[in-house]
Structure formats: C-alpha cells, structure tokens
C-alpha positions as CSV (number, residue, x, y, z in Angstrom):
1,X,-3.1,-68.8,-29.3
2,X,-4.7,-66.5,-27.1
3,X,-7.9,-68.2,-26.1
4,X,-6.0,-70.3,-23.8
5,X,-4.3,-68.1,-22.1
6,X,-7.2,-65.8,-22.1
7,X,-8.9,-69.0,-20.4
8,X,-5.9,-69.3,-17.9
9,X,-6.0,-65.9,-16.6
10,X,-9.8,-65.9,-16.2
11,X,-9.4,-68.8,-13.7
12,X,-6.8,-67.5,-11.4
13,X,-8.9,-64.5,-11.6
14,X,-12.0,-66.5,-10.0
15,X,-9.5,-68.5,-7.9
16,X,-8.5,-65.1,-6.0
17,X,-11.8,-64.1,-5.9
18,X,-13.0,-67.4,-4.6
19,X,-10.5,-67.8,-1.7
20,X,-10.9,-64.2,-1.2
21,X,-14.6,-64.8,0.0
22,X,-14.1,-68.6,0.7
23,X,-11.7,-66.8,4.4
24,X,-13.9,-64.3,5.0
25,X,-15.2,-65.7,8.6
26,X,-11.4,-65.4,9.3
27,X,-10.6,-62.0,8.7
28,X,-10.1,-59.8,11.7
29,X,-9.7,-55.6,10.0
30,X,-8.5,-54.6,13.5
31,X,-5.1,-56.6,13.1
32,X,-4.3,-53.8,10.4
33,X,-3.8,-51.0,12.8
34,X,-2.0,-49.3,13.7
35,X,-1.1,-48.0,10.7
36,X,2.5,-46.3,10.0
37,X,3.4,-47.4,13.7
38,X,7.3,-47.4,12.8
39,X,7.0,-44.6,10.5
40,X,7.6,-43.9,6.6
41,X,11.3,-46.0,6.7
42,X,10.4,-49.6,6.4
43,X,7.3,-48.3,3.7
44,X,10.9,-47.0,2.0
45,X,13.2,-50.0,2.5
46,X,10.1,-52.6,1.5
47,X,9.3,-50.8,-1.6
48,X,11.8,-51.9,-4.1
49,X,10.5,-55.4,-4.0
50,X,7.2,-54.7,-5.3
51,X,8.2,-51.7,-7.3
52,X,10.6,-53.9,-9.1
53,X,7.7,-56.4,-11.2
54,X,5.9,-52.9,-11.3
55,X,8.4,-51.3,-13.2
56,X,8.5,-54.1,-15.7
57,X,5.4,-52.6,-17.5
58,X,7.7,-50.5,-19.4
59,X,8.1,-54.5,-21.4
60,X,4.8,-53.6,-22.8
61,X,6.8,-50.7,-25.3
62,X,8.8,-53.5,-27.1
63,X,5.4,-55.2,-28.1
64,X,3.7,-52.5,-29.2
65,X,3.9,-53.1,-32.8
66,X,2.3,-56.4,-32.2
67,X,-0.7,-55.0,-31.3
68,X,-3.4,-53.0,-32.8
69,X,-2.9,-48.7,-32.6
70,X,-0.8,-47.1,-30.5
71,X,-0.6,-47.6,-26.6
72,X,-1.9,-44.8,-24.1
73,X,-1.3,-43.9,-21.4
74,X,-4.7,-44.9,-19.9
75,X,-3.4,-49.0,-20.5
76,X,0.2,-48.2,-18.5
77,X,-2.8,-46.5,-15.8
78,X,-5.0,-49.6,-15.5
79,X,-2.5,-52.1,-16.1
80,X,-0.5,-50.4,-13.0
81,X,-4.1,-50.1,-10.7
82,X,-4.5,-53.9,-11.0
83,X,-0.8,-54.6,-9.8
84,X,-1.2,-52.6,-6.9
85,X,-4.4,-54.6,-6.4
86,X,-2.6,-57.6,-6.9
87,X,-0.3,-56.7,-4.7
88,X,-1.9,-55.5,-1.3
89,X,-4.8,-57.8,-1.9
90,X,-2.6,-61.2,-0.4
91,X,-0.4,-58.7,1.4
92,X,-4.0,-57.1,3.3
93,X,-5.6,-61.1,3.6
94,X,-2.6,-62.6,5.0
95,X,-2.3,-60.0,7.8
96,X,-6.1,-60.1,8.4
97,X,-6.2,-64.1,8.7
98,X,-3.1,-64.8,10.3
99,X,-1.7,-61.5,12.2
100,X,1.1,-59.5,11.4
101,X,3.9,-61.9,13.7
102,X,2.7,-65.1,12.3
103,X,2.0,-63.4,8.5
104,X,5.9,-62.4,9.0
105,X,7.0,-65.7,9.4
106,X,5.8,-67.7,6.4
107,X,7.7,-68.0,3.2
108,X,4.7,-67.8,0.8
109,X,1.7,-66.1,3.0
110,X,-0.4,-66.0,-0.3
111,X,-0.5,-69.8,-1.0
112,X,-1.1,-70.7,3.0
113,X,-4.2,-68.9,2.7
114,X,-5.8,-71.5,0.4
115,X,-4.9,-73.9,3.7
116,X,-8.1,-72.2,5.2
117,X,-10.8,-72.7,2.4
118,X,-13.1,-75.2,3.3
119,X,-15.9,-76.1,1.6
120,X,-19.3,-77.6,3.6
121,X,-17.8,-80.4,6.7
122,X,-16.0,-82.7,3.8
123,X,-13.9,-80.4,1.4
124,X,-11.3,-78.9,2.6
125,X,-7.6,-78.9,2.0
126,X,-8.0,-76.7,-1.1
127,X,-4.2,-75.4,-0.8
128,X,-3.2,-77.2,-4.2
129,X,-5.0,-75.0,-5.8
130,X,-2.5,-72.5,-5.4
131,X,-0.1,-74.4,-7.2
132,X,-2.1,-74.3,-10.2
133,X,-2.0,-70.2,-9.4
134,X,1.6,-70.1,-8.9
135,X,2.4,-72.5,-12.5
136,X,0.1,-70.2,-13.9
137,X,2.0,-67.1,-13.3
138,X,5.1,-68.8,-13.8
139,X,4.0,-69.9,-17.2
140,X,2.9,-67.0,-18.7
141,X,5.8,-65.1,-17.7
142,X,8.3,-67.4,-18.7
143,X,6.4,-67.9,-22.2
144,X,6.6,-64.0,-22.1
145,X,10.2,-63.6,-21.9
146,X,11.0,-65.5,-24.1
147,X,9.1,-64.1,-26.8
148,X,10.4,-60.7,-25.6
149,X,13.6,-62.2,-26.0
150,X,13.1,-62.9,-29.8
151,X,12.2,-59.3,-30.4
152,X,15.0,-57.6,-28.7
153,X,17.5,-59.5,-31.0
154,X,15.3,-58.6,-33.9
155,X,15.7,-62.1,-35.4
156,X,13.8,-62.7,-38.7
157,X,14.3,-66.1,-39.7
158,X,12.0,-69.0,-38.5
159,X,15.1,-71.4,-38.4
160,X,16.8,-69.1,-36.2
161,X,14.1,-68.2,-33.8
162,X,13.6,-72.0,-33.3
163,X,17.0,-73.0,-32.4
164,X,17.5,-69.5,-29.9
165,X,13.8,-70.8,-28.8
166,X,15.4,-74.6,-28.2
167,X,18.9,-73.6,-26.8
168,X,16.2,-70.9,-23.8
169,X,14.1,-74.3,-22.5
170,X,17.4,-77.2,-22.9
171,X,18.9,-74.2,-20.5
172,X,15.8,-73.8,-18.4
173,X,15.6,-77.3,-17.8
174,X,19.2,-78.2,-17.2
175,X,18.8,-74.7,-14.8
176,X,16.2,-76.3,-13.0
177,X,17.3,-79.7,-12.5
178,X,20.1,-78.4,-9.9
179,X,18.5,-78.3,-6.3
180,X,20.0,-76.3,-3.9
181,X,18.2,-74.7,-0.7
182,X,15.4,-72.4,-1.2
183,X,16.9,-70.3,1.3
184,X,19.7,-69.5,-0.7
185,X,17.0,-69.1,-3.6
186,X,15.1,-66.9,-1.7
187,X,18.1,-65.0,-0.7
188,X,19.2,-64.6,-3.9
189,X,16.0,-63.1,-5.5
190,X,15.8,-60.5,-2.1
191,X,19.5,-59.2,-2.8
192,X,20.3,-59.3,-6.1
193,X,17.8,-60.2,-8.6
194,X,15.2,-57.6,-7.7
195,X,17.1,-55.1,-7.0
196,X,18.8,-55.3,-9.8
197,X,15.5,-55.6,-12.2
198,X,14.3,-52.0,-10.6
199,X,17.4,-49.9,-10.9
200,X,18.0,-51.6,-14.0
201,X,14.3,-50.8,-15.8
202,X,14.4,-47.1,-13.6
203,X,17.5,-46.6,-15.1
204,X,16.3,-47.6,-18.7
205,X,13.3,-45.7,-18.3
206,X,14.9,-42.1,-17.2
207,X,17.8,-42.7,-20.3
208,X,14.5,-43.0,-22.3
209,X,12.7,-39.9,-21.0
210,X,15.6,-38.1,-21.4
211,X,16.3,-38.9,-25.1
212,X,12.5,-38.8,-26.2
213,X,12.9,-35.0,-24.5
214,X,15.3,-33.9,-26.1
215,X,14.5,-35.1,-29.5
216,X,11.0,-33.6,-29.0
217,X,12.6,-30.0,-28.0
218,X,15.8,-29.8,-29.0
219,X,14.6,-30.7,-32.9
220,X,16.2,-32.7,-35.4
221,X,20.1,-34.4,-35.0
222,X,22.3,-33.6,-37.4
223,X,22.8,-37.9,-37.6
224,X,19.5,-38.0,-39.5
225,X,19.8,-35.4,-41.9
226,X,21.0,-36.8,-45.2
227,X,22.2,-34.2,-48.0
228,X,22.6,-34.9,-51.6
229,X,24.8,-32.7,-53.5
230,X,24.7,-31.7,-56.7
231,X,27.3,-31.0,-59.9
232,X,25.3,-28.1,-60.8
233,X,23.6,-25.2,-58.5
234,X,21.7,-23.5,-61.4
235,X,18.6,-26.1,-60.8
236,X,17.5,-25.2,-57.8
237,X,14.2,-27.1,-57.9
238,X,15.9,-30.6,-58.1
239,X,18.6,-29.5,-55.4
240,X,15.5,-28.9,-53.3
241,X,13.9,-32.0,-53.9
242,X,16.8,-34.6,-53.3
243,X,18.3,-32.3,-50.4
244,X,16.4,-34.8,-47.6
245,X,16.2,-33.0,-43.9
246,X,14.2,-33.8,-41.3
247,X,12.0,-31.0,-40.4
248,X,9.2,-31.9,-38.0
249,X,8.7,-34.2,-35.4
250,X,6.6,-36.8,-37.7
251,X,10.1,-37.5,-39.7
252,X,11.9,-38.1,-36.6
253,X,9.5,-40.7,-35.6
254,X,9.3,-42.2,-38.9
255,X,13.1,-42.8,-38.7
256,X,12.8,-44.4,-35.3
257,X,9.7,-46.7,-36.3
258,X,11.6,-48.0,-39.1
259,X,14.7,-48.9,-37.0
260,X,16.0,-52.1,-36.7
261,X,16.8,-50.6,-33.2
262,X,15.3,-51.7,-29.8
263,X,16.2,-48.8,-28.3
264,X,14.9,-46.9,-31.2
265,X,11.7,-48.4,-31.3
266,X,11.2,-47.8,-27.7
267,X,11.7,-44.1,-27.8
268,X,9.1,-43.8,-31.0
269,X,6.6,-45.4,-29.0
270,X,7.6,-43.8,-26.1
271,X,7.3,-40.1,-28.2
272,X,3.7,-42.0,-29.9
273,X,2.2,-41.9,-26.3
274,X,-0.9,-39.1,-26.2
C-alpha cells in the first residue's frame, strides 16, 4: 500500500524541483529586499497560517504504534526542516518571478508559476501539472485523516471501520457537490479554519507537556496504584507480592501504552521521546 504513495510523493518531489529550475531565467533575487522593511509585525500577524499545518506534526504521535520503534526527536526535526522548505520555497519563487505587488495579488502564486515553464519553442503551457500537485496533496491528506480518524475512536471491528469509512466519503462527496464562491471558501479557511487548527493543536500540545511533566516528576498517581488487601497480616510475603504499586517511571508508561486512551497513548509516546 505504500509503494504508490511512495511513487506519488517522489513525483511531486521532481515536479518542484523541475519547475524550480524550468523559471530560473525569470528569477530576479533583488526583488527580495529589502528585507524586514515594515518590521517584525506583519512576520507576527502572517505566522499563524503557516504555523498552523506546521503544528499538525504532533498527528505523527497517534501513529506511532504503527510504525516500527519509537519516534525521536530527530524525525519531528527533519520532518519540520522540510516544511519550512516547503514553505518559503513557492513563497521565495513567486516573489522572485513575479514581484512582491503582483505575487500579492494572485490567489494561488504556487500553481501560476507552472504558467511560466516552457519547454524548447513548442511546449509550453505546463500549468496543469500543478493540478496533479495540488490532487496529490489533497489525496494523501484526506486519505490521512481519515485513517487518523479510525484510531482516535479506537474502533476494532472491520464491519465498523467500513461503515464509519463509508458514512466520511458519502459526506465528502455530498460536501463537495455544494458550490459556493471561492471567496467565501477562501475566507473561511483565513478566519476560522486555521486559526482554529493552531490554537487548537498549541493548545493540545502544552496540556500534553504539562501532564507528561508532571507524571515524570511528580511520580506515580494515586489513580494507578491498585492495592489488594488481605484477611490475614501474618504472611507478609504474599501481602507483598499482590500489593501492586507503581514505583518507577517504566510502570507508568506501561499503563499508558496499554490504554485504550488517545490521550493516554499520546503522553506515553510523548514521555518515550529520547
């Protein structure tokens, strides 16, 4: 299941890297500068847009179990580097190609980029390639949610994974079939959706630092120590052995591994992390 989306990814890969080089005679550096010309403020006011699909990776604890060991913090590092790179690399291209007034004014600067790609005097028009980019994206993101979806509710069954899989695309595609302006679209992702996604996830994420915290330095809860009493204290060696606390770190995270929990699992792989 992997090998074509493995495939997938390696194309848009060489797709950015193509119209990357394809635009160079195009590019003008100097249009960058000046740098900071209105200060630290806008930096401030624009960076909740991108920050909220960066902070997204924290996703990547609810699948850890799927994978194979535990997840360091050298994958969060990496898979963050790219992002950025991601990120600036349309942001920088589109303000080298087209200038910074002109780069303002279009809906999808990324996409009009593939406008310029010619290839030789009789290819040219290469821009529905970034269609195939965008379906791409859109794809493996959807695909990803809702397999995300399925783990949250911890759903064992096949039968009921199918018909919660069924009842997601029948409301997709009823979802989609509305049309409405793109404007309002557009000006519904800017104000609500993602800013809602990052002080949703910054919020998660801080809850979950703070719990894995004080689990790790405060010691055990009395909620997971379990005592057995017995009718008789003259045995002291069985008293020991079915009076179960937690007394390291290792049983706490035990507990949480084993939890049916998302939350749970979340902070044991958060409190894994090395």
């Amino acid at each position: 299941m992997l090998l074509p989306i493995l495939f997938v990814l390696f194309a848009v890969i060489l797709f950015g890297f193509f119209v990357a080089i394809a635009n160079i005679q195009f590019k003008n550096y100097s249009l960058l500068q000046p740098i900071l010309e209105h200060g630290w403020s806008p930096v401030f006011s624009g960076m909740i847009y991108p920050l909220s699909g960066l902070i997204e990776l924290i996703v990547i604890l609810f699948i850890q179990q799927k994978g194979h060991g535990k997840i360091k913090y050298k994958v969060f590092a990496l898979n963050t580097i790219i992002l950025t790179w991601l990120i600036l690399g349309p942001l920088i291209r589109s303000i080298t190609e087209f200038g910074l007034l002109e780069a303002s004014r279009q809906k999808y600067p990324a996409f009009e980029q593939w406008g310029l790609v010619t290839l030789g005097r009789f290819i040219e028009h290469l821009d529905f390639l970034s269609i195939y980019q965008w379906l791409t994206g859109a794809f493996i993101r959807v695909s990803f949610l809702l397999f995300l979806s399925l783990e949250v509710l911890s759903i064992k069954k096949p039968l009921n994974k199918t018909i919660l899989l069924i009842a997601y695309s029948v409301m997709l595609i009823v979802s989609n079939s509305f049309s409405f302006s793109d404007v309002i679209l557009y000006y519904i992702i800017k104000t609500i959706v993602l800013p809602v996604t990052f002080w949703f996830f910054l919020a998660f994420s801080i809850l979950l630092s703070i719990f894995v915290l004080i689990v790790k330095k405060g010691g055990p809860h009395p909620m997971f120590k379990k005592t057995k009493k017995q009718p008789s204290k003259q045995n002291s060696k069985i008293e020991k052995s079915e009076h179960l606390i937690i007394k390291s770190e290792n049983d706490i995270k035990e507990i949480f591994h084993n939890s049916e929990d998302v939350f749970f699992k979340a902070v044991y792989i958060v409190m894994s992390l090395r």
